[in-house]
Structures are given as structure tokens and as C-alpha cells.
VMD Tcl script that draws the C-alpha trace (Angstrom):
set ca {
  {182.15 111.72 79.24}
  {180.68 113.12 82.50}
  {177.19 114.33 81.48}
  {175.77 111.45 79.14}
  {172.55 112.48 80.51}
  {172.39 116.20 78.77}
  {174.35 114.43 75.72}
  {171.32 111.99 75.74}
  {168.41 115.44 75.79}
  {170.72 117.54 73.49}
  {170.48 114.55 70.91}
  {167.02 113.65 71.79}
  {165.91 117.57 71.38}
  {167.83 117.76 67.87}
  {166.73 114.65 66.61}
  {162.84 115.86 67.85}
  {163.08 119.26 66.51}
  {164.10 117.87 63.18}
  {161.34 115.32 63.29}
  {158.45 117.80 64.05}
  {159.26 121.03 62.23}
  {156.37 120.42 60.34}
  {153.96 119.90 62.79}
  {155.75 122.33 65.37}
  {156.93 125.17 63.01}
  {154.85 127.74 60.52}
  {154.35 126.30 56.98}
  {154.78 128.03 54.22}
  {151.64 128.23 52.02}
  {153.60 127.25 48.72}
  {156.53 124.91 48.01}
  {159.90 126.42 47.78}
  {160.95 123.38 46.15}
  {159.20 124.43 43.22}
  {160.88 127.22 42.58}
  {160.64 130.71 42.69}
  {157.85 131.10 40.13}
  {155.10 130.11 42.70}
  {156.29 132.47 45.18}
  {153.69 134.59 46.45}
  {154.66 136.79 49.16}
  {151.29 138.12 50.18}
  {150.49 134.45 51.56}
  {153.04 134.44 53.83}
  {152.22 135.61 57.59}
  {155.09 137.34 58.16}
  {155.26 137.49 61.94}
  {154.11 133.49 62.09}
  {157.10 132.80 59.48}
  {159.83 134.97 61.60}
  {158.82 133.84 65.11}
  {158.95 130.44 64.10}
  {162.45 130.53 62.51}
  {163.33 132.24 65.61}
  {162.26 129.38 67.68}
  {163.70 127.06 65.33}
  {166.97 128.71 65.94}
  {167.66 128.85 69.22}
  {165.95 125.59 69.80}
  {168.13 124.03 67.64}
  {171.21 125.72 68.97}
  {170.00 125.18 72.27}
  {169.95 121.08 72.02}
  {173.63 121.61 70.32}
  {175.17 123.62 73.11}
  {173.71 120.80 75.32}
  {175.50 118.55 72.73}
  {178.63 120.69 73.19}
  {178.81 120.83 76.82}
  {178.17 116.84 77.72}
  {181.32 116.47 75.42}
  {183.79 119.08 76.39}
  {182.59 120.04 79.99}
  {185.07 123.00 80.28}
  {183.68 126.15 80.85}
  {185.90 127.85 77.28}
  {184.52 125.65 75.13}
  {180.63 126.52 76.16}
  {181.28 129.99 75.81}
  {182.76 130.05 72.39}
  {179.77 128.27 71.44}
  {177.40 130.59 73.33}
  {179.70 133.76 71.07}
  {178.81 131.45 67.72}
  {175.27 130.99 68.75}
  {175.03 134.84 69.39}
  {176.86 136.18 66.25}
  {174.40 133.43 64.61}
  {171.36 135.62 66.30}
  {172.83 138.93 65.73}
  {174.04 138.32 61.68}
  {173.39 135.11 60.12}
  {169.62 134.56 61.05}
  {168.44 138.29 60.00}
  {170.88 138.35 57.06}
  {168.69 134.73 55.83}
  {165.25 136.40 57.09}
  {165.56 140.14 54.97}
  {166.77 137.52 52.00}
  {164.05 135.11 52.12}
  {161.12 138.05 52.80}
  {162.48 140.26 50.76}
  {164.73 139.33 48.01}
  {163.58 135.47 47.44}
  {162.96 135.36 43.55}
  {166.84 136.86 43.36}
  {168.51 134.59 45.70}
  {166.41 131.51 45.69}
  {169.84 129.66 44.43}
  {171.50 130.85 47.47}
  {168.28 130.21 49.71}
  {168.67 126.11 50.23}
  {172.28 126.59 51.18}
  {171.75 129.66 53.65}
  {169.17 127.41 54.94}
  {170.57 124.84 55.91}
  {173.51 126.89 57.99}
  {170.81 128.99 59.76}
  {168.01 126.93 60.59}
  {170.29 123.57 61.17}
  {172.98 123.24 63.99}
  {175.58 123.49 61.20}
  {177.67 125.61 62.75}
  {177.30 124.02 66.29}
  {178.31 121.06 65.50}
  {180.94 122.10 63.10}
  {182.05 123.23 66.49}
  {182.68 119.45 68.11}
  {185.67 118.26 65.89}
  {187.27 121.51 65.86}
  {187.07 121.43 69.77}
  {187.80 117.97 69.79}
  {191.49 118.73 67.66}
  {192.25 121.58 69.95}
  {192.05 119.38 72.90}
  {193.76 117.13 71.49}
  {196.37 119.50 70.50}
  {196.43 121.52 73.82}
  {197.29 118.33 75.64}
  {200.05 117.34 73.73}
  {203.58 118.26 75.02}
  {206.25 119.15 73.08}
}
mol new
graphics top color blue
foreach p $ca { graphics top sphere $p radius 0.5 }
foreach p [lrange $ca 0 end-1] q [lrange $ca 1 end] { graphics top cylinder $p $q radius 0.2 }
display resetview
């Protein structure tokens, strides 16, 4: 590994950004947990609520790409991450923000699992062992 040092603030950053979201991130005045009968869209500041997934998102994508790059230095690799962190941008992240603002009590089912591949580094580092096998693949002669 020849950048333990960004591998060390990539983790760091993920493991932080995790750890804070509630003290770093806008709340939502209700528990989702409970279900969508106590949903009450009025009470939701809608510009607090996007701008802080937004930050969320590239954030955590951010500290993943760092993640990415310490462990697979070559310049392919960082830009097929920086294409899945934009189609994440550009699709997945408004796709989950029109759901969850405007269409919550129908897809609350779906809204834990969307979630999680949106506002985690799912995809990112989903991105490390399928790197890693191609690597390992391309350097294999047959």
C-alpha cells in the first residue's frame, strides 16, 4: 500500500461521519422508525433536510474515494469511482430525495433499503473487492 496515510483519513472521515450524523446532519422532527403514520411533512424544513443529505453524500463518498485510491493507486480505478460517485449524484440521490419528500407514506418499505445505498458508501465500497478481483485477474497470465 503506498498511501496508508489517506487510507488512515478516508477511514477516519467515514468512521466520523457515521459517528456524528446526528449532531452534524438535519434531524428529522419525527421518527421514521415508527412508521409512516407519524409522518408529517409540514415539519420537515425542506431545504435543511436536502442540503444535509447532500453533504452527507458526497462526504461520505468523498472519505471512500480516499478509501479507494490509498488501495488501488492507479489512476482507472479512481475514475470509475469518481463515474459511480457521479451517476450516484445525478440518479440515485434525487431518485431517494423526490421519494422520501414526496411519496414517503407509499414507499416507506422501500425507504430503509434506498437509504442505506444512498446515504452510506455502499456502493463505494462495493467498489474495493470488485477492483481488488480485477487486479487480480488482470495480472494473471494465461
Amino acid at each position: 500500500m503506498k498511501h496508508p496515510i489517506r487510507l488512515g483519513i478516508g477511514i477516519i472521515g467515514l468512521i466520523g461521519v457515521y459517528a456524528l450524523q446526528h449532531q452534524i446532519f438535519y434531524n428529522l422532527p419525527f421518527q421514521i422508525e415508527m412508521g409512516p403514520q407519524v409522518y408529517d411533512r409540514e415539519a420537515i424544513d425542506t431545504s435543511a433536510f436536502i442540503f444535509s443529505k447532500i453533504l452527507r453524500f458526497i462526504l461520505n463518498d468523498f472519505f471512500a474515494i480516499l478509501v479507494i485510491t490509498a488501495l488501488f493507486p492507479e489512476k482507472k480505478y479512481l475514475q470509475f469511482a469518481i463515474g459511480v460517485f457521479a451517476l450516484g449524484f445525478v440518479v440515485l440521490l434525487p431518485a431517494y430525495l423526490i421519494l422520501f419528500l414526496n411519496y414517503f407514506k407509499e414507499t416507506f418499505t422501500y425507504q430503509n433499503h434506498i437509504h442505506r445505498v444512498v446515504m452510506n458508501p455502499l456502493l463505494m465500497m462495493l467498489l474495493i473487492p470488485a477492483f481488488y478481483a480485477q487486479k487480480n485477474t488482470s495480472q494473471k497470465t494465461y
